[in-house]
C-alpha positions in Angstrom: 0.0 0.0 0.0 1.4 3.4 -1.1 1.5 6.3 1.1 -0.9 8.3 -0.6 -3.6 5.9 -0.2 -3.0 5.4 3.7 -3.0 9.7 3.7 -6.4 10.0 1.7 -8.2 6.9 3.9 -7.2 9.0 7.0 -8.2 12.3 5.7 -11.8 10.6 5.3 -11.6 8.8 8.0 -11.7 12.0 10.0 -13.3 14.5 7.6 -16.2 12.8 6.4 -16.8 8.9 7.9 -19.2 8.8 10.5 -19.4 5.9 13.3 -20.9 3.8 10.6 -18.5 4.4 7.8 -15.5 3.7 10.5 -16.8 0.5 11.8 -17.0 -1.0 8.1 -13.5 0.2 7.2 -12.6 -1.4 10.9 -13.8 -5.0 9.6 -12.4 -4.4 6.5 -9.0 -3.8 7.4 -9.3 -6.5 10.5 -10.4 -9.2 8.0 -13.9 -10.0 8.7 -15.0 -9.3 5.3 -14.2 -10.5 2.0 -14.4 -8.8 -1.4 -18.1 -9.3 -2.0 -19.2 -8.7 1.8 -17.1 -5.2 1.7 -19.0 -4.4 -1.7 -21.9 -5.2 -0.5 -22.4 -3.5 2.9 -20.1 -0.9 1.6 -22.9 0.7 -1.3 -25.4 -0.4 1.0 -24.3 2.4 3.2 -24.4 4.5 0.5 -20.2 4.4 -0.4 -19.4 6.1 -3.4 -17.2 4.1 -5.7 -13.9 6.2 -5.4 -13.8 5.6 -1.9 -14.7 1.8 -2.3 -11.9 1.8 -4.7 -9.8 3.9 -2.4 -10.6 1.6 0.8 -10.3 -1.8 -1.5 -6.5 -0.4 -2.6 -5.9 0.1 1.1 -5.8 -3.6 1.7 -3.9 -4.6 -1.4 -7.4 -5.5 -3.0 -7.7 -4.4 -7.2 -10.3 -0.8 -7.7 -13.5 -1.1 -8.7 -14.2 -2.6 -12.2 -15.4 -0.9 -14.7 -18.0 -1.9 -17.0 -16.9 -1.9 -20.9 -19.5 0.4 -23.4 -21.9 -1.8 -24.2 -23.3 -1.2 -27.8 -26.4 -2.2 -29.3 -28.4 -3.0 -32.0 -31.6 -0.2 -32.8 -34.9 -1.0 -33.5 -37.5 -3.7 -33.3 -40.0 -4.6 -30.9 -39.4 -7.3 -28.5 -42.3 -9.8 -27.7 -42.3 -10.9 -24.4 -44.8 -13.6 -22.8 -45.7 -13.4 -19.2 -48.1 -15.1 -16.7 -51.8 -13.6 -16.9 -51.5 -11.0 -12.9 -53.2 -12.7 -10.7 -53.3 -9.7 -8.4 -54.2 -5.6 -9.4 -51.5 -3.6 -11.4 -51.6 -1.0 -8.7 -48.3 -0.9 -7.5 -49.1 -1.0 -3.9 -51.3 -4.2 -5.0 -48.4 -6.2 -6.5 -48.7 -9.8 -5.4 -47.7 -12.1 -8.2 -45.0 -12.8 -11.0 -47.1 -11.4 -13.9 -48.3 -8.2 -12.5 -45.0 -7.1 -10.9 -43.4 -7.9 -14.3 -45.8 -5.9 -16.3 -45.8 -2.8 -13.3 -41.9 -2.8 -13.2 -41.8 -2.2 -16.8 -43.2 1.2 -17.4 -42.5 1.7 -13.3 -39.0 2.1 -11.5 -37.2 2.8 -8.3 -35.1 4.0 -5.7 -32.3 1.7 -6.3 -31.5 -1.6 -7.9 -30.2 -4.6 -6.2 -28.2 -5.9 -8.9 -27.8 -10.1 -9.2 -24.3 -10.3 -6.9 -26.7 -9.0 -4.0 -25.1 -5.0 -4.6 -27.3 -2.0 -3.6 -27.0 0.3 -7.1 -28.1 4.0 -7.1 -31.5 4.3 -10.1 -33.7 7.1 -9.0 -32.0 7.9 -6.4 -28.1 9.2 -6.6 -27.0 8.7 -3.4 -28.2 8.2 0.0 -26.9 8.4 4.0 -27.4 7.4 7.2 -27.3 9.1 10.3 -25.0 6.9 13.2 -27.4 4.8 14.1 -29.5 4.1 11.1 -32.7 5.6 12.2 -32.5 8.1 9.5 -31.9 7.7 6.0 -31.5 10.9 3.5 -31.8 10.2 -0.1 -30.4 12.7 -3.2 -32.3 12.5 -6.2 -31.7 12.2 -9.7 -31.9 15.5 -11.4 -33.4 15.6 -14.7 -35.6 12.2 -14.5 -38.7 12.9 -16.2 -42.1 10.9 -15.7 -43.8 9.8 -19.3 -46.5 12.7 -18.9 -43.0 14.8 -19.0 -42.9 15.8 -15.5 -39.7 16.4 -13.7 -39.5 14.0 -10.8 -38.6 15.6 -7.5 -38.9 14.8 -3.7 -42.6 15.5 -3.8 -43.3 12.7 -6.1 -41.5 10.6 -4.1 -42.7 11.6 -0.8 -46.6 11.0 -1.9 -45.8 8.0 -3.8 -43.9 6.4 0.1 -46.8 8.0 2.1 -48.9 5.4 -0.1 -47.0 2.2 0.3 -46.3 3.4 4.0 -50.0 3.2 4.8 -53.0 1.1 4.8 -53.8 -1.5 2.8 -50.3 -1.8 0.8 -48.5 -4.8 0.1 -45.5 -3.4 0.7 -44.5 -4.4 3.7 -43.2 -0.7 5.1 -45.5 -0.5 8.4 -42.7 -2.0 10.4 -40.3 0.4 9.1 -41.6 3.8 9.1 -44.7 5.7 8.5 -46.3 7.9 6.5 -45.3 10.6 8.4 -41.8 9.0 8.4 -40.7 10.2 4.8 -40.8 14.1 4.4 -38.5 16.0 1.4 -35.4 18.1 1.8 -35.7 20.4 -0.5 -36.7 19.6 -4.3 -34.3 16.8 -4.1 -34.2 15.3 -1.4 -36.4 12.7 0.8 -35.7 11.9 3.9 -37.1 8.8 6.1 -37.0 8.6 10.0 -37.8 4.8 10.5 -39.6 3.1 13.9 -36.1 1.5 14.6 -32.6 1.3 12.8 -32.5 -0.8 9.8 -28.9 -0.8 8.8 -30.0 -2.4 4.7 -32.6 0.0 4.3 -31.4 1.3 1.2 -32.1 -2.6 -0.4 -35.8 -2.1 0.7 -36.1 0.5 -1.5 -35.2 -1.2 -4.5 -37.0 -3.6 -7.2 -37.3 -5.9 -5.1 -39.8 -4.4 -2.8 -41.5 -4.5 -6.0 -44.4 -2.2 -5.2 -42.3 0.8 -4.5 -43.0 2.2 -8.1 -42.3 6.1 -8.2 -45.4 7.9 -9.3 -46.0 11.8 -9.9 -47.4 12.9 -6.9 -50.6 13.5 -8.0 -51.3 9.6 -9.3 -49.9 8.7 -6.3 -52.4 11.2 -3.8 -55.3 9.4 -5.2 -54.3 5.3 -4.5 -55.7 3.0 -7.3 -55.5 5.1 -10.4 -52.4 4.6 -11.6 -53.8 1.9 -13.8 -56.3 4.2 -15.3 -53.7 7.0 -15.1 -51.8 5.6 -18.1 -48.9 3.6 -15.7 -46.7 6.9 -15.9 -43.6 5.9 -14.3 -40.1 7.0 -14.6 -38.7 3.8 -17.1 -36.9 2.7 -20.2 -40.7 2.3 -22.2 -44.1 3.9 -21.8 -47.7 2.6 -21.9 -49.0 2.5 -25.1 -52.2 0.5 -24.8 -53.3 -1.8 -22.1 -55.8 -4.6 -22.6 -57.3 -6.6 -19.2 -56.4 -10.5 -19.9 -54.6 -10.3 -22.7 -51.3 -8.1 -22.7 -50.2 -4.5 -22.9 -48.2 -2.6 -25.9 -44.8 -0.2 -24.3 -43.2 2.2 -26.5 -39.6 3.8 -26.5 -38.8 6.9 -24.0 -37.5 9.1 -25.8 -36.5 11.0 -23.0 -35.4 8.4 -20.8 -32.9 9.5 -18.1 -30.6 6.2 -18.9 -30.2 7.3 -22.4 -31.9 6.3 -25.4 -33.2 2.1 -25.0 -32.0 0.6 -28.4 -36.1 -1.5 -28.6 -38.9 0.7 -30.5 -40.7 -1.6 -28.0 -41.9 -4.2 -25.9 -45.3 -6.1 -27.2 -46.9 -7.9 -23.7 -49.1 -11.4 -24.2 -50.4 -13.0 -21.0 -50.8 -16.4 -20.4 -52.6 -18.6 -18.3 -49.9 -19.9 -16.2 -46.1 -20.9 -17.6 -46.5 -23.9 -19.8 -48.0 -21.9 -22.7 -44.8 -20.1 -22.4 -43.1 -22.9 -23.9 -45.0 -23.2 -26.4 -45.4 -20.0 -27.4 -41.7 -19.8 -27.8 -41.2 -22.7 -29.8 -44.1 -21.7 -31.7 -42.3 -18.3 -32.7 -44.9 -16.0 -31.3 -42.6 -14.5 -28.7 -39.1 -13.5 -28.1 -38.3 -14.2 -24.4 -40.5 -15.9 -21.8 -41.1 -14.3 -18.0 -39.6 -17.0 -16.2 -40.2 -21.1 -16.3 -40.0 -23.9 -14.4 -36.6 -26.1 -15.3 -38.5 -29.0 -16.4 -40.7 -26.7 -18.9 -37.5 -25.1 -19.5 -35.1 -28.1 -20.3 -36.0 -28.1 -24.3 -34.3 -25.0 -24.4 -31.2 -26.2 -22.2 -28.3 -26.7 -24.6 -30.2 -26.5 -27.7 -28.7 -23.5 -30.6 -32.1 -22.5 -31.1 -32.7 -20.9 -28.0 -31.0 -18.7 -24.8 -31.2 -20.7 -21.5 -30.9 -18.2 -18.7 -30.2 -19.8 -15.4 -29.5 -18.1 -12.2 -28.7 -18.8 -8.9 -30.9 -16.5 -6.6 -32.2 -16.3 -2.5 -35.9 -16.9 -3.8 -37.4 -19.9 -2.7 -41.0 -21.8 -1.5 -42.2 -21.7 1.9 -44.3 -24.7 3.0 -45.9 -23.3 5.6 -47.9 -25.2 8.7 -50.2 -23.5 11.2 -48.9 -23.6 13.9 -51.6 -22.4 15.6 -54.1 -25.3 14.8 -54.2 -28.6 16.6 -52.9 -30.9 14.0 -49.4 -28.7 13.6 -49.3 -27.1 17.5 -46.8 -29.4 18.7 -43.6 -28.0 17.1 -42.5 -32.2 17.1 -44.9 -32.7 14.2 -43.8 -30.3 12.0 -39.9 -30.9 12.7 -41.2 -34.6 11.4 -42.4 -33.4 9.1 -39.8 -31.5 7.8 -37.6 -35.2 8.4 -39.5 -36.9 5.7 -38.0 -34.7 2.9 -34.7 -36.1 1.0 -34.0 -32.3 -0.1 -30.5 -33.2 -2.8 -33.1 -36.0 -4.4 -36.0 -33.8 -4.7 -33.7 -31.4 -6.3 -32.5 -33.6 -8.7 -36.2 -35.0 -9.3 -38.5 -31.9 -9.1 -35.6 -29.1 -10.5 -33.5 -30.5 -12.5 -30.6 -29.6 -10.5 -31.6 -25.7 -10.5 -31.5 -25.4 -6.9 -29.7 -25.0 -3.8 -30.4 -27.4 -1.0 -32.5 -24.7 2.1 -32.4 -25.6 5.8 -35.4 -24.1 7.2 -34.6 -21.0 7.0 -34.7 -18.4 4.5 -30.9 -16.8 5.3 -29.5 -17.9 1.5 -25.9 -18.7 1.8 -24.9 -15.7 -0.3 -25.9 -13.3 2.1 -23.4 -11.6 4.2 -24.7 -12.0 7.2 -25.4 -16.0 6.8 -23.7 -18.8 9.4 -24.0 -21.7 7.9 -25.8 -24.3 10.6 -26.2 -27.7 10.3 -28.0 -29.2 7.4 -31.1 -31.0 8.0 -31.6 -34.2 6.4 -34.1 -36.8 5.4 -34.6 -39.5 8.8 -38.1 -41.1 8.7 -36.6 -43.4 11.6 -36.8 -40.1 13.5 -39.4 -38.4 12.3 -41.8 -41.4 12.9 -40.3 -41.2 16.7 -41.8 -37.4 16.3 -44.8 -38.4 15.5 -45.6 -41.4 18.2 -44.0 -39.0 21.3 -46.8 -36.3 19.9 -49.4 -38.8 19.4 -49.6 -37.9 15.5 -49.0 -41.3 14.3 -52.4 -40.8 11.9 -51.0 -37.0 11.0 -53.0 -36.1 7.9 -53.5 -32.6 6.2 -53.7 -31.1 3.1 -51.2 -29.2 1.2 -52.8 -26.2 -0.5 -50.5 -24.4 -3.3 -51.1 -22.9 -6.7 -50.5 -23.9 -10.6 -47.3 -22.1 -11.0 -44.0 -23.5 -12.0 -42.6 -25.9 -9.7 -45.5 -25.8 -7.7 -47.8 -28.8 -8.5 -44.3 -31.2 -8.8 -42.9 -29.7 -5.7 -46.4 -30.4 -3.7 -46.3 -34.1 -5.3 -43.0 -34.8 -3.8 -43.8 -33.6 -0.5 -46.8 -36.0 -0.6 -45.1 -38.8 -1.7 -42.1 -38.7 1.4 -44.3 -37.6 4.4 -46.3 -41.1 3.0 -42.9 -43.5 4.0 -43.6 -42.2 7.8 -47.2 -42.8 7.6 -48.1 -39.2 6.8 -51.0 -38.5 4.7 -50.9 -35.5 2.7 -54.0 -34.4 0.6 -53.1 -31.9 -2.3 -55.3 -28.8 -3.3 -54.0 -26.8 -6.6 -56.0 -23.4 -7.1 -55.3 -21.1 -9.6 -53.4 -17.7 -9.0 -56.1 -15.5 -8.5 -58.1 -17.6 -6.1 -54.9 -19.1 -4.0 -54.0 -15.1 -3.9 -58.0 -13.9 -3.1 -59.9 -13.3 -0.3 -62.3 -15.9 0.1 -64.9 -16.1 -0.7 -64.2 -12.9 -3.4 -65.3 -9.5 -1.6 -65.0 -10.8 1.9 -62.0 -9.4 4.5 -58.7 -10.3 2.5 -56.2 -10.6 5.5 -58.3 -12.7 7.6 -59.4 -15.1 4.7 -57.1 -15.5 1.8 -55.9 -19.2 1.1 -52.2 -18.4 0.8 -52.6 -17.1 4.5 -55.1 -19.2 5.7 -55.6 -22.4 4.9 -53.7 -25.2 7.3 -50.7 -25.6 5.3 -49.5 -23.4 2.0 -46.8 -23.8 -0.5 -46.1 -20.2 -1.8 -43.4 -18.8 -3.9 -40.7 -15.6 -2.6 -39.0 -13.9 -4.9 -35.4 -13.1 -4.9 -34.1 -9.8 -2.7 -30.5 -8.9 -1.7 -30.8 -9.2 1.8 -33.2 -11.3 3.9 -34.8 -8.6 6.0 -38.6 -9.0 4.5 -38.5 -12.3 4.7 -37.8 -12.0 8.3 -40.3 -9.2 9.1 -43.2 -10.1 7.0 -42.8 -14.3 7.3 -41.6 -15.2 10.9 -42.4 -12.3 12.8 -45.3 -12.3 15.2 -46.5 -9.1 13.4 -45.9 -10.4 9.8 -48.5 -9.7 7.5 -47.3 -13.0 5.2 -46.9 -14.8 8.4 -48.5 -17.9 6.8 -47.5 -20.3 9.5 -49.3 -18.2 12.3 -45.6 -18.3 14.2 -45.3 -16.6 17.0 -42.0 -16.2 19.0 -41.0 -13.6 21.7 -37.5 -14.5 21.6 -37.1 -14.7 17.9 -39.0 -11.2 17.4 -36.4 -9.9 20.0 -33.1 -11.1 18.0 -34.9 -10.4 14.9 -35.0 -6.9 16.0 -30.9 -6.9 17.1 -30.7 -8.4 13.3 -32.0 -5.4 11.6 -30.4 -2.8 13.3 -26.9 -4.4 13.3 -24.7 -1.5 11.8 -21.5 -4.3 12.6 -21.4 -7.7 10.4 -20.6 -9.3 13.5 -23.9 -8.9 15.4 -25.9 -9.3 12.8 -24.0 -12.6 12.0 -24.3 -13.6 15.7 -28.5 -12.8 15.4 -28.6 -14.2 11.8 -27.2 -17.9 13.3 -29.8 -17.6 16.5 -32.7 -17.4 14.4 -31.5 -19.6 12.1 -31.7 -22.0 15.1 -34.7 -21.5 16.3 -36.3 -21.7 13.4 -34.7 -25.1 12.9 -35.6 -26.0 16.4 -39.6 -25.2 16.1 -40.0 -25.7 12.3 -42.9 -23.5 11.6 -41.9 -23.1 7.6 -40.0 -25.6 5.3 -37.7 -24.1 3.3 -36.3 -27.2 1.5 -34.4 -25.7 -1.8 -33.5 -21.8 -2.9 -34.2 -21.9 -6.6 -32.0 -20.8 -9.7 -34.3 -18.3 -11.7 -34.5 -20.0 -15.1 -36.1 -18.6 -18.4 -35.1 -18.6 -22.4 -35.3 -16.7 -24.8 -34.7 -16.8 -29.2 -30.8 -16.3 -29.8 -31.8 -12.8 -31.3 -32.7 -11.4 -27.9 -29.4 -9.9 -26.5 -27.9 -8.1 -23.7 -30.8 -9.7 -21.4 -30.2 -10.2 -17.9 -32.8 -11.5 -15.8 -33.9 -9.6 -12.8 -34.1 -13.0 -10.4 -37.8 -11.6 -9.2 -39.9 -12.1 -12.5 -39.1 -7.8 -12.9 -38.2 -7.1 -16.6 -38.0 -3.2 -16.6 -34.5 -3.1 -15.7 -33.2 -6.2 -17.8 -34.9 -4.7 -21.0 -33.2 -1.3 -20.8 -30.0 -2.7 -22.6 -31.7 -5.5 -24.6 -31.7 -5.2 -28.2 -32.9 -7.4 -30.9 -30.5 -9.3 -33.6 
């Protein structure tokens, strides 16, 4: 290390790092963080790149890479197939693949959480923390302008928050701040005083809270008429023409803030469910499909014809039990349960390989804060043990999931090794917009959806960068997708610790407690984190997919052959 370097990490050291800033250059230099943790916590703190590249140089580490022009073909319309939404297009509706794909199109955000798990500036430039990440201060991009040719500014932003902050979202901000939380700072500037620190906060604000659309302020005042409105958002291609059931026509913007997208535009068609996906792709009538399972996918796996896309990602499926009813009250059954389950076999069998064996617990192993904990594994001598010492021997239940992807396989499977300890599993398949309903239609959704409510549920969740909603909205007692009804005092506690770590330490310490206790009453298995697979026609290039069925950001550089 050169002696300039050592100078210029001092001078901002003491000039401009704060408490936070000074602990992360601490675990830096003291080893407890790698390349990829430092990147990560480091722009999730709101680092610029010259001083990640200054701090990386410090300990002998090369600067920050940077990304080679990437040129493009203009012209052409791409034709994309996605799953028929189950749930509203409202943004703070979003509850399914298809309509978050569709929304995040036109829509955009805060920030992006890029696939290595990286907080990246998008509508927002920049954004910092006071020391103890209760308050968050966020600098705009200047110049963005909404498809009605309105500048964005803090007000925009500030209405659209207040919305997705209060009642009735989807979400999931309640626990975080409230409406009256997020106020501007001047015309660019918005700044967020949260309940209690949140040291990733940054991530929560990104695509994959995938209802945190910006809208102009005055969409955004009056909540459910963005639809009607036009869906004027901020991205790479504007509404055209939307038609209920069958698909949605986006043109170029011409005055998008990212530059000029090479597509003239994107042509939507909905389907009912994923396997007409295939088909429609080998039939020619679309260019790249939303995302498949791997079996529907395999005909495109290796094959000239066709782009396979697979990628390793934290989303995964809960099977959730209620633990709350008599049949799954006695955490004994479920952790039998959970023993029947050969996880590297029903991999192979039911993905195809596309997955990465899950212990329980939804703390992926590429997260920084993961400890890696003993991996559960298949023992029916055990887990029949389980059953006779609870008095379950005649368990029986039934499993209650969806038509989507993996779904109907993955419920199959579950069936068929709870039956070798004498388990009887029952299997009810709905499709999306019943499973995702209130039931019966028009009556209280939180208190009588399926997905929530029925005795045990097998539901998909999508990829984010960090695994704080999983935490707060699954396993909390206060969780609004708490779909196993768990309620623990001492996990809430540590789950709280874990939010507001500012030091990789504690939350590592918290992360491996509830991680344990999850383990040790079982309320959701979490058997296998998925690789997000699609294809597409060879002509379709510069595509990345998002990991979270989103397409607005992966389309932006796509051009057409």
């Amino acid at each position: 290390m050169d002696r300039e370097t050592r100078r210029l990490v001092e001078e901002y050291r003491h000039d401009e790092a704060g408490p936070i800033e000074n602990n992360l250059i601490d675990e830096l230099v003291g080893g407890d963080l790698d390349r990829q943790e430092f990147l990560q916590r480091a722009t999730m703190f709101g680092l610029g790149a010259g001083t990640v590249g200054l701090l990386l140089r410090l300990v002998g580490e090369a600067d920050v890479a940077r990304a080679a022009p990437y040129v493009t073909k203009a012209g052409g319309t791409l034709r994309a197939g996605i799953t028929s939404p189950a749930s509203p297009l409202e943004p703070y509706l979003l509850n399914d693949g298809g309509a978050l794909a569709l929304a995040g199109i036109p829509g955009e955000y805060l920030t992006f959480t890029n696939p290595r798990a990286q907080v990246r500036p998008m509508l927002a430039t920049s954004w910092k923390p006071n020391k103890d990440a209760t308050v968050w201060t966020f600098q705009l991009r200047r110049g963005v302008r909404f498809h009605n040719g309105k500048e964005m500014t803090s007000a925009d932003v500030v209405a659209s928050m207040k919305q997705y902050a209060g009642k009735g979202s989807n979400a999931g901000f309640s626990p975080f701040f409230d409406p009256a939380g997020v106020s501007a700072v001047g015309r660019y500037g918005v700044r967020f005083r949260l309940k209690s620190p949140v040291a990733a906060f940054p991530y929560l604000l990104s695509q994959t809270t995938y209802q945190a659309i910006i809208q102009p302020a005055a969409i955004a005042a009056k909540p459910g008429t963005w639809v009607e409105s036009g869906m004027i958002g901020t991205g790479a291609f504007r509404l055209k023409s939307y038609t209920p059931k069958q698909g949605a026509d986006l043109v170029r913007n011409t005055r998008y803030w990212g530059g000029r997208p090479a597509l003239d535009g994107v042509k939507v068609t909905f389907f009912t469910g994923s396997a007409p996906l295939v088909l429609a792709l080998r039939g020619g009538q679309i260019d790249l499909a939303m995302q498949l399972s791997p079996q529907e996918a395999q005909v495109f796996k290796n094959n000239s014809k066709y782009t396979y896309y697979s990628q390793p990602v934290s989303a995964h499926r809960q099977f959730c039990m209620r633990t709350d009813l008599p049949a799954f009250k006695d955490p004994r059954v479920r952790r039998a349960v959970a023993l029947t389950l050969n996880r590297p076999q029903e991999i192979a069998r039911v993905m195809l390989g596309q997955a990465q064996v899950g212990n329980d617990n939804p703390f992926w192993k590429q997260f920084a804060t993961t400890v890696p904990t003993k991996q559960r594994t298949q023992n029916l001598k055990l887990a029949k043990a389980l059953l006779s010492a609870a008095g379950a021997e005649d368990l029986k239940f039934t499993l209650t999931t969806w038509n989507f992807l993996d779904h109907p396989d993955h419920a199959a499977s579950i069936q068929a090794y709870a039956r070798q300890a004498g388990i009887t599993v029952g299997i009810e398949v709905m499709d999306g917009g019943r499973y995702y309903d209130a039931e019966p239609a028009g009556a209280d959704y939180a208190t009588t959806t399926p997905w929530l409510w029925r005795p045990a549920t097998l539901t998909e969740y999508g990829w984010r960068g960090v695994p704080n909603l999983y935490v707060t909205r699954c396993f909390m007692s206060t969780g609004d997708w708490n779909a196993s009804h768990y309620k623990n005092a001492e996990f809430d506690s540590v789950a709280r610790t874990f939010l507001g770590a500012l030091d990789l330490s504690t939350a590592r310490k918290s992360n491996q407690r509830m991680a344990g206790l999850l383990l040790r009453d079982t309320p959701v298995v979490i058997d296998y984190f998925i690789n997000y697979v699609t294809a597409s026609t060879p002509k379709v290039k510069g595509y990345v997919p998002e990991g979270i069925s989103q397409m607005g950001t992966g389309l932006r550089r796509t051009s057409l052959a």
